[in-house]
PAPA-777759 format. One record per residue: z, y, x of N, C-alpha, C in turn. Coordinates in steps of 0.001 Angstrom, whole numbers, padded with zeros to 6 digits, always signed. Layout:
BEGIN
ZYXZYXZYX;...
***
This chain:
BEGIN
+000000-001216+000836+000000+000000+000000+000000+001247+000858;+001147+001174+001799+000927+002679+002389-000046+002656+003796;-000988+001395+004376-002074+001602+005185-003242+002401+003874;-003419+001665+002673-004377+002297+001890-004339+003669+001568;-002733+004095+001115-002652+005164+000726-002972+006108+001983;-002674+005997+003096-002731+007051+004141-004125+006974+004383;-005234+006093+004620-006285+005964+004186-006979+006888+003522;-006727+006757+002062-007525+007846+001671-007098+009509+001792;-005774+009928+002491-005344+011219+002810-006758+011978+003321;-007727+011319+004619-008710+012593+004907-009439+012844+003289;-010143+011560+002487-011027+012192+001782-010392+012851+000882;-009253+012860+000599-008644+013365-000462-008684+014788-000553;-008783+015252+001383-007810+016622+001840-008631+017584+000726;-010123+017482+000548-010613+018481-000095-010891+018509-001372;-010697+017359-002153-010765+017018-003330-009048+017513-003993;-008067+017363-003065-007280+018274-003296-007238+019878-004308;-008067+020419-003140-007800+021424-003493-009143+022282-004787;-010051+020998-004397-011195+021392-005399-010692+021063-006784;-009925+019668-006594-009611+019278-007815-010754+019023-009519;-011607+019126-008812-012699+018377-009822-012353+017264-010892;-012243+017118-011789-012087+015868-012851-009947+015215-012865;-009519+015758-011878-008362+015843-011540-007393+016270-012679;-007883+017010-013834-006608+017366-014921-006901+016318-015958;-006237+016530-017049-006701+015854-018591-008241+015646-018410;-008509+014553-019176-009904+014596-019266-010433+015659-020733;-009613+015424-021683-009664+016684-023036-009294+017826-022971;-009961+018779-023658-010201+020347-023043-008789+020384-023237;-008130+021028-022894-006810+022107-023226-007031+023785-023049;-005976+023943-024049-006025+025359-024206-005273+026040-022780;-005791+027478-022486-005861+027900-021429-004959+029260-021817;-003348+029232-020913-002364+030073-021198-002977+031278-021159;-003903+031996-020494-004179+033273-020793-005989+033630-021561;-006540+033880-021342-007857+034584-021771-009014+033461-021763;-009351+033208-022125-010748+032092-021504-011001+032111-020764;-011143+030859-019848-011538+031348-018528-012635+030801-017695;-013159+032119-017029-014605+032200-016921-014440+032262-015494;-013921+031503-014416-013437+031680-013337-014646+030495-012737;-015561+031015-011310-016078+029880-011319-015571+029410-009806;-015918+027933-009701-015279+027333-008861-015784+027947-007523;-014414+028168-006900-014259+028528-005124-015414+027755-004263;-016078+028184-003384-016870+027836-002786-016312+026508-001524;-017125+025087-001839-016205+024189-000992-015807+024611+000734;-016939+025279+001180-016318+025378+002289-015607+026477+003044;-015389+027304+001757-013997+028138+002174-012432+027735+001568;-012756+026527+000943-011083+025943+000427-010866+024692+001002;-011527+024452+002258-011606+022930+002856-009778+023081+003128;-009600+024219+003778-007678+024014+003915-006989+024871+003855;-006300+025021+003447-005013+026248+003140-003985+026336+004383;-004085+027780+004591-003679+027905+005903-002172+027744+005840;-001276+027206+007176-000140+026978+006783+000479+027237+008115;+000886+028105+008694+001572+028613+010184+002434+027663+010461;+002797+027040+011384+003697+026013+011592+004883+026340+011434;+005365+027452+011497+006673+028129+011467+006597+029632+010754;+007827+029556+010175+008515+030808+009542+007725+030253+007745;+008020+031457+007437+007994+031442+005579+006337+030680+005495;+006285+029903+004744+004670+029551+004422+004297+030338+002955;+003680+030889+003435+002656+032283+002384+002710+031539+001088;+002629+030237+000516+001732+029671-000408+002554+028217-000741;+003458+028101-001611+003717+026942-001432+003038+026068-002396;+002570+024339-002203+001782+024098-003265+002547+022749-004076;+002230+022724-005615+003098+021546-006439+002142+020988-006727;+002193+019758-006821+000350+018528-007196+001391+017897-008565;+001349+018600-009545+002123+018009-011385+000490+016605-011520;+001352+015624-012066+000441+014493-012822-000453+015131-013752;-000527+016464-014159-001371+016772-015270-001276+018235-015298;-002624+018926-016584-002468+019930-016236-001114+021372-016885;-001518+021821-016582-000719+023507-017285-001009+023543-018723;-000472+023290-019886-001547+023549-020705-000328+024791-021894;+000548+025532-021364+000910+026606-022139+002095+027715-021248;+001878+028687-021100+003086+029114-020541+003668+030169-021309;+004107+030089-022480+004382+030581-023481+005797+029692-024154;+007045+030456-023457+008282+029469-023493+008549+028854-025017;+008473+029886-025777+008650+029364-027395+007300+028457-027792;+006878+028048-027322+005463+027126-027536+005382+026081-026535;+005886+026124-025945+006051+024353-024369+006271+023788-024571;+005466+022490-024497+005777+021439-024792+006443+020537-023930;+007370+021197-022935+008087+020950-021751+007329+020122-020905;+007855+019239-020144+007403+018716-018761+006807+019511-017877;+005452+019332-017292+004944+020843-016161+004554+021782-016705;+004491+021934-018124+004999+023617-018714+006262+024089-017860;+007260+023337-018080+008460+024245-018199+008630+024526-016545;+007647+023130-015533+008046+023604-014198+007769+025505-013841;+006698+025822-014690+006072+026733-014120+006992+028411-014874;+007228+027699-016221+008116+028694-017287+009480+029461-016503;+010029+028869-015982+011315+028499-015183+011422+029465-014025;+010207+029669-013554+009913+030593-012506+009766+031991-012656;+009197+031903-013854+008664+033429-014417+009325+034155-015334;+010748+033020-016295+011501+033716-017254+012756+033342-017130;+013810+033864-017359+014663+033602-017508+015801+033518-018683;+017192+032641-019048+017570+032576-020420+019032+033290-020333;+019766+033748-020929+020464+034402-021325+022270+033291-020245;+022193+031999-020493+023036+031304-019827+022007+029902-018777;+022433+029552-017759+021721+028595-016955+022854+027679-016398;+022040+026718-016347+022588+026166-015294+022941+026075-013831;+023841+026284-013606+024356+026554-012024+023899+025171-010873;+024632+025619-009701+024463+024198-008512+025376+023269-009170;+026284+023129-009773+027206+022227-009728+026714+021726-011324;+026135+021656-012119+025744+021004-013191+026289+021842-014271;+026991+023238-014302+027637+023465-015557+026619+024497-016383;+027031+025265-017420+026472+026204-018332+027307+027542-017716;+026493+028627-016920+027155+029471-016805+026594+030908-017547;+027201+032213-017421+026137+033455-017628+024786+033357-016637;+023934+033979-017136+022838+034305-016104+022450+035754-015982;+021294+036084-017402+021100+037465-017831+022638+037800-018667;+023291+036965-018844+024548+037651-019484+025425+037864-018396;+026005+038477-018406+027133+038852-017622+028755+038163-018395;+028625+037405-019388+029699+036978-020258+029623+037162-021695;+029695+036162-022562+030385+036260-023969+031371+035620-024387;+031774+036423-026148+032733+035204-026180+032546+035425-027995;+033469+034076-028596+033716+034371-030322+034920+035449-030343;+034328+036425-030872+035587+037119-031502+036225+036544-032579;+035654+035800-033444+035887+035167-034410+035354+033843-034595;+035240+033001-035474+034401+032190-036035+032935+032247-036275;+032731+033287-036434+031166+034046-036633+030708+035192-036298;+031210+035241-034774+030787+036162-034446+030900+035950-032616;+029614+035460-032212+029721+035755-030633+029276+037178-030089;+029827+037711-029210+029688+038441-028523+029104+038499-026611;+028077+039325-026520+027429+038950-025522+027639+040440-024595;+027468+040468-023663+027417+041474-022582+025864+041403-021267;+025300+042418-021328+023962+041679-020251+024972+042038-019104;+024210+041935-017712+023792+042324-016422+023263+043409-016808;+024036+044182-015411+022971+046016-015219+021593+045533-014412;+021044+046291-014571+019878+046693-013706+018852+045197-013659;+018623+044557-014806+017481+043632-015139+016662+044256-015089;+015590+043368-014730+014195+044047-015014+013049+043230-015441;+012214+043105-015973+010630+042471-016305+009665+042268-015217;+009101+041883-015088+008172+041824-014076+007431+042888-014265;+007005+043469-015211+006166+044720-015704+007006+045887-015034;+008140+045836-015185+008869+047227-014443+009596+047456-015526;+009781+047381-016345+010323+047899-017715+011869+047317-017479;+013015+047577-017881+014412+047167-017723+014680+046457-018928;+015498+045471-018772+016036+044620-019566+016849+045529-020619;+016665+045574-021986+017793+045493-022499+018609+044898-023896;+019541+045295-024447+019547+044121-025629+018870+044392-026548;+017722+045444-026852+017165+044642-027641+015680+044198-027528;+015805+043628-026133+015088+042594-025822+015328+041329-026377;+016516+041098-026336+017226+039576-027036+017263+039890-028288;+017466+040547-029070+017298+040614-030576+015536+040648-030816;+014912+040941-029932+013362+040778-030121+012864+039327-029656;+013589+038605-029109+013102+037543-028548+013358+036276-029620;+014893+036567-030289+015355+036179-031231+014539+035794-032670;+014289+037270-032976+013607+037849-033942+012390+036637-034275;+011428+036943-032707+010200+036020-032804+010698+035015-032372;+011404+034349-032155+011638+032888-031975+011725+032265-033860;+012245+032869-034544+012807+032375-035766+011324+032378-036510;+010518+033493-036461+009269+034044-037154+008313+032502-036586;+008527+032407-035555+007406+030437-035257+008254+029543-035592;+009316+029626-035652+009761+028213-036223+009211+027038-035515;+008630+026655-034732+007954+025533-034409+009073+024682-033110;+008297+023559-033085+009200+022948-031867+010854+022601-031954;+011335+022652-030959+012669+022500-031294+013434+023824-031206;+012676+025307-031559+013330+026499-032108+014207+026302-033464;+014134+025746-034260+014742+025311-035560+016443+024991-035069;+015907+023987-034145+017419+023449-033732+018428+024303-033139;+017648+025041-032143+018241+025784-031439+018969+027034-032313;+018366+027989-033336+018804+028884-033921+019684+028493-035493;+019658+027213-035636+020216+026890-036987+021590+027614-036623;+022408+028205-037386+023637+028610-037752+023983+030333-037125;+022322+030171-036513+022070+031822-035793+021343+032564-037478;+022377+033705-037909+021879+034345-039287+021376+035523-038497;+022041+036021-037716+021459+037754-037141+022093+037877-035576;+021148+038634-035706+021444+039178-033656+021223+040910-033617;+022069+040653-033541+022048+042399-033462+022335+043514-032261;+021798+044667-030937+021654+045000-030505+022678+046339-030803;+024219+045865-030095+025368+047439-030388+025204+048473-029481;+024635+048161-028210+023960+049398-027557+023142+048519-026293;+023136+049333-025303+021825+048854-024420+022347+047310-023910;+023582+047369-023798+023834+045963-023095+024643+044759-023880;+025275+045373-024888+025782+044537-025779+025029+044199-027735;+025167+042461-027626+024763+041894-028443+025217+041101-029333;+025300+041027-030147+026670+040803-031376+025428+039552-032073;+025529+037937-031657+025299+036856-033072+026308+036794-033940;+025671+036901-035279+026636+036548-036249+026238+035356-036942;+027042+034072-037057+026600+033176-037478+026887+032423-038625;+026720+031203-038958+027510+030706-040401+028885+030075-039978;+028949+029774-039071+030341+028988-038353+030078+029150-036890;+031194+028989-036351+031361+028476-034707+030441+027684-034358;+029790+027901-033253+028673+027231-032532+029236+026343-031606;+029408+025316-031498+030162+024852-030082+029302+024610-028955;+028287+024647-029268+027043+024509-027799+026612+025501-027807;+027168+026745-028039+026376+028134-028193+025528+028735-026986;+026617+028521-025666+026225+028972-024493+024891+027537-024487;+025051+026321-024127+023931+025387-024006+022969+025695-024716;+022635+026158-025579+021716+026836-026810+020872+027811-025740;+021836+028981-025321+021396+029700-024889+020475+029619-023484;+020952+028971-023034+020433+028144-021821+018696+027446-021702;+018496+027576-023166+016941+026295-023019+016103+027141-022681;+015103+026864-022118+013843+027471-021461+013131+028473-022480;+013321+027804-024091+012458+028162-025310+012873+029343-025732;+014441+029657-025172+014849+030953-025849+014994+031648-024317;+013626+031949-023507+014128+032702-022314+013812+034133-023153;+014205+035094-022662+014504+036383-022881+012897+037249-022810;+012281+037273-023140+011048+038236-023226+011120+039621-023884;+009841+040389-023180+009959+041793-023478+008929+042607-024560;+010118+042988-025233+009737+043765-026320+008598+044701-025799;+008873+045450-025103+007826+046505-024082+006469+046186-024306;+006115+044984-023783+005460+043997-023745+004314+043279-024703;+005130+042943-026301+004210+043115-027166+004330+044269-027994;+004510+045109-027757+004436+046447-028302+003572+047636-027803;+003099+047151-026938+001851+046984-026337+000391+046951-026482;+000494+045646-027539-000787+045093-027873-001531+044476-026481;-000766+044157-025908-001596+043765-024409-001660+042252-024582;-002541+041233-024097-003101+040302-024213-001875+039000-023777;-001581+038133-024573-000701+036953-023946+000392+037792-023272;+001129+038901-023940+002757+039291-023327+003875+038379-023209;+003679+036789-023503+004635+036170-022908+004578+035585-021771;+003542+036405-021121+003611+036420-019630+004612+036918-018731;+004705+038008-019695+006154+038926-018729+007339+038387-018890;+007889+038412-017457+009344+037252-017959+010349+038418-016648;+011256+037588-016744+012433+038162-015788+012637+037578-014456;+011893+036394-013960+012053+035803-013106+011777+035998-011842;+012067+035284-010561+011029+035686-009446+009847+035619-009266;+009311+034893-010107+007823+034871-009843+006662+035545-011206;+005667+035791-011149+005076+036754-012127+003025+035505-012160;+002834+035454-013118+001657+034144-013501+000596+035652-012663;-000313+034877-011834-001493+035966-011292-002923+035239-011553;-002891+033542-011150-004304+033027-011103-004130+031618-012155;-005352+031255-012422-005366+030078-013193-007029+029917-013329;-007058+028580-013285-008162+027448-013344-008268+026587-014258;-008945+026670-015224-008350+025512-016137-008613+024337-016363;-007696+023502-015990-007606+022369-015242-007913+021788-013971;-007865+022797-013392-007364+022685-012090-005811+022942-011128;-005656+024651-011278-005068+024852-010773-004176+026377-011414;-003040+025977-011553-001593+027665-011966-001192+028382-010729;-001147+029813-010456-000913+030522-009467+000232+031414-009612;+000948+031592-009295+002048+032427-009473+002435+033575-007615;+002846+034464-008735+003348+035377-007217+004214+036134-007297;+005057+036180-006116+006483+036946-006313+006417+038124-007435;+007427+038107-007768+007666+039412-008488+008735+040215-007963;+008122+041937-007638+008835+042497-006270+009612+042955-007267;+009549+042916-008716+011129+043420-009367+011719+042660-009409;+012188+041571-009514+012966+040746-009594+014216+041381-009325;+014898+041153-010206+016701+041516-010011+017580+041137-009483;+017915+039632-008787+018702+038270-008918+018699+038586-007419;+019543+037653-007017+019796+037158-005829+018720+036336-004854;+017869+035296-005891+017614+033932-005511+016161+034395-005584;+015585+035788-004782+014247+035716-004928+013740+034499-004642;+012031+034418-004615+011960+033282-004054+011315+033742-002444;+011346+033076-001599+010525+033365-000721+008861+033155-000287;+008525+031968-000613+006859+032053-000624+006578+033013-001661;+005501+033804-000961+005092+035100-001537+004061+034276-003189;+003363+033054-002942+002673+032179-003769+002843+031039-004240;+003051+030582-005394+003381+028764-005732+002075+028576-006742;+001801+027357-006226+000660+027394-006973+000500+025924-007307;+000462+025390-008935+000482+024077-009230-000982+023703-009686;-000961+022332-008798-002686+021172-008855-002401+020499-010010;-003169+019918-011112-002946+019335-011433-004190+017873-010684;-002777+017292-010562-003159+015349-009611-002922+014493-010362;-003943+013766-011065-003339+012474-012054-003386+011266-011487;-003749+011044-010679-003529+009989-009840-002236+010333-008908;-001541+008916-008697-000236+009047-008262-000673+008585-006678;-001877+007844-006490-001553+007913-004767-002458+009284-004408;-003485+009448-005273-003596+010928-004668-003019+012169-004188;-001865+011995-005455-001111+013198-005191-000152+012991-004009;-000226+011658-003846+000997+010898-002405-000408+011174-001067;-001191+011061-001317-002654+011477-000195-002048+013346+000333;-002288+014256-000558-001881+015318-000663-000989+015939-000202;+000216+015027-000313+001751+015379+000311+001373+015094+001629;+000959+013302+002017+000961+013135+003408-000084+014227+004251;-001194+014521+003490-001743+015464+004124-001514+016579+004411;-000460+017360+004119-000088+018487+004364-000654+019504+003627;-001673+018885+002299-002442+019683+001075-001234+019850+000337;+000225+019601+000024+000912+019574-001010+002241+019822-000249;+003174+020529-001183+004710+020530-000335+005126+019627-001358;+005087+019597-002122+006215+018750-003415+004990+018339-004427;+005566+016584-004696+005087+016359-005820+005765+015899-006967;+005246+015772-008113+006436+015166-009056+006076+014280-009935;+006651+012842-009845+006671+011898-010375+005707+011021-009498;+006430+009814-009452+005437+008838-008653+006173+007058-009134;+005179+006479-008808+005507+004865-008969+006502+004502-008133;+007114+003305-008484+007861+002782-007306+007215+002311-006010;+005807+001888-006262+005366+001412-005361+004701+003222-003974;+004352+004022-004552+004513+005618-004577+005924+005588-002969;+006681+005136-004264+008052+005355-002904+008052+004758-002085;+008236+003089-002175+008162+002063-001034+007195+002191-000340;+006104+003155-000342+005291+003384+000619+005786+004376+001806;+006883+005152+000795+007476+006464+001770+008545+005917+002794;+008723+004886+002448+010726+004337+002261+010969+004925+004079;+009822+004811+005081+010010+004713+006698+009499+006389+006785;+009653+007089+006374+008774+008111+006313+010068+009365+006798;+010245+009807+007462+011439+010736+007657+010625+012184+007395;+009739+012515+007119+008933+013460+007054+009244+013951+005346;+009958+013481+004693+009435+013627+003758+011145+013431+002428;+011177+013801+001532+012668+013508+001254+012238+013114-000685;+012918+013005-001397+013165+011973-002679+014237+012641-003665;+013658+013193-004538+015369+013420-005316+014784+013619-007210;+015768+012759-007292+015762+012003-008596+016584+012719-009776;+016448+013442-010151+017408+014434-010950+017618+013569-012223;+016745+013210-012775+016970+012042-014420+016179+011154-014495;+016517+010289-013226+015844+008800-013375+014716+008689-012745;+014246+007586-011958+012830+007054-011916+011684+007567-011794;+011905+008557-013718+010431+008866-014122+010373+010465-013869;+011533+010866-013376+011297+012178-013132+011303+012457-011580;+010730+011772-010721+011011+011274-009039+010224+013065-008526;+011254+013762-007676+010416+014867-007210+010260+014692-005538;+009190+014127-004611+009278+014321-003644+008245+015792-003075;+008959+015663-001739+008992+017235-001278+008715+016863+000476;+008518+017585+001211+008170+017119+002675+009510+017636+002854;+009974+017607+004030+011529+017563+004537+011632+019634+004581;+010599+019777+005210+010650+021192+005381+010361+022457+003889;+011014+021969+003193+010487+022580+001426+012395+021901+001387;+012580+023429+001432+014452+023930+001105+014311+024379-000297;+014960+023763-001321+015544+024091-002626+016886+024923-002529;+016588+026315-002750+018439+026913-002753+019720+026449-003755;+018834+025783-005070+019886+025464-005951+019061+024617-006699;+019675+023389-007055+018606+022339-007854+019527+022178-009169;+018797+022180-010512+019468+022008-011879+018857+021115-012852;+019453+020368-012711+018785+018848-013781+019529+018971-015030;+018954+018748-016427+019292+018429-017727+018220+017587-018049;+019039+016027-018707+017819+015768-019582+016709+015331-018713;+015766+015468-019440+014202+015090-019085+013867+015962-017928;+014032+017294-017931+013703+018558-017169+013997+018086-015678;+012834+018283-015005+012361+017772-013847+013568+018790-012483;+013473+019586-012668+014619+020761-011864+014264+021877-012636;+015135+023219-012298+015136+024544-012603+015755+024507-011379;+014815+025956-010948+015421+026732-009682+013797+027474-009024;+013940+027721-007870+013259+028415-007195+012675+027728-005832;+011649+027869-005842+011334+027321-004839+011019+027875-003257;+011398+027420-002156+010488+027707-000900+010911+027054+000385;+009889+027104+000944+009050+026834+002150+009364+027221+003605;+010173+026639+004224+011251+027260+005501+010626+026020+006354;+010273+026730+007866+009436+026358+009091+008525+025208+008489;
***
């Protein structure tokens, strides 16, 4: 298995990045505008440049399949949400140590039975430039309830109103005590988006998110591009200035990719995938929920904080050190 697989690493190197026939074989819908993007010329994408040392410009993810929404209240999770995660953020997250903490909140609590109380963070911002404020979350709210779709239902049942008491404080009033209120708050589906934004009238505004990274390129079915976002508020910028996800449906391809140095991280692979790696010190394994959610990464691809729930492959940030 792993003489074959290393094998096909040269022909792969450029089929990599061309990625031809490589996503779904059925059209999918394309997160922003139609796209009329035509394919990169082969022999200026034969390789992506990668300095042997210091920050790598570009880090790259090879997902089993393609991008097909980045529109958090509409994801149908799996490598949706890898890419969602980057670009928005939710009101409570998950920390390093597995718990539910504030994120964009700075703290809430029940004053009562029906009534949580929320507090933001100063100085949020959008990727657009525009500042966070609450009634961003009463707008995010608002349209979360107006689609109804997905598992938004679940999430807002016993949510009657959200209301915006001045720029930073936010008052749910509900039918009873929520006891997963903060976990609620936490899901990818209710990340925080900007009012600014569709008020606007500007094209696909659930682009704008709060995160470190901001959506710039896309291929459809090929390839998702993302790039820092120099507003970013947080601590945990990311450092590659670029992340950019392949979609690889083949599992030794995308293992071709990694060994080739076409890929920093891939996600999900066979067992047989691994036992090919098992002698491989180049390269590291981490299993956040089982088996089927296997994320390998080359040794040199540092995660600052890794957050597993569930199915959800990680949340966090990614980059690329020597």
């Amino acid at each position: 298995m792993r003489r074959r697989v290393v094998k096909t690493a040269a022909a792969f190197l450029l089929l990599t990045l061309a990625l031809a026939g490589c996503g779904r074989k059925e059209e999918v819908a394309s997160p922003v505008a139609p796209d009329t993007t035509e394919a990169p010329d082969e022999a200026a994408t034969e390789e992506i440049e990668r300095p042997p040392k210091g920050n790598k410009p570009e880090l790259v993810v090879a997902l089993p399949s393609d991008i097909t929404g980045l529109n958090p209240m509409t994801s149908t999770g799996g490598v949706n949400d890898n890419c969602i995660i980057i670009t928005h953020e939710t009101l409570y997250a998950m920390n390093a140590n597995g718990s539910i903490a504030p994120h964009l909140a700075a703290g809430g609590e029940w004053t009562d039975d029906n009534t949580f109380e929320l507090l933001l963070n100063n100085n949020i911002f959008f990727s657009d430039g525009n500042a966070m404020t609450a009634n961003d979350v009463v707008h995010t709210f608002e349209t979360a309830k107006e689609m109804n779709n997905g598992n938004l239902p679940a999430l807002l049942e016993g949510i009657e109103e959200v209301e915006a008491l001045n720029e930073t404080r936010v008052v749910f009033r509900t039918a009873g005590r929520i006891e997963n209120m903060e976990t609620r708050l936490s899901n990818p589906a209710l990340s925080i988006q900007s009012k600014a934004a569709y008020d606007t009238g500007m094209q696909n505004p659930y682009l704008v998110g709060s995160g470190p990274y901001k959506f710039v390129d896309r291929v459809n079915g090929r390839y998702t591009s993302f790039v820092r976002n120099d507003n970013y508020w947080g601590e945990n910028a990311g450092v590659s200035n670029r992340i950019s996800f392949y979609a690889i449906a083949d599992d030794e391809e995308r293992l071709s990719a990694l060994l080739s140095g076409n890929a920093d991280v891939i996600l999900t692979a066979s067992p047989d995938v691994v036992d090919a790696l098992s002698d491989d010190v180049s390269v590291r394994i981490y299993e956040p929920g089982g088996s089927e959610h296997r994320v390998i990464y080359r040794d040199n691809v540092v995660f600052p904080y890794m957050r597993a729930s569930g199915a959800q492959y990680w949340q966090g940030v990614y980059v690329v050190l020597e």
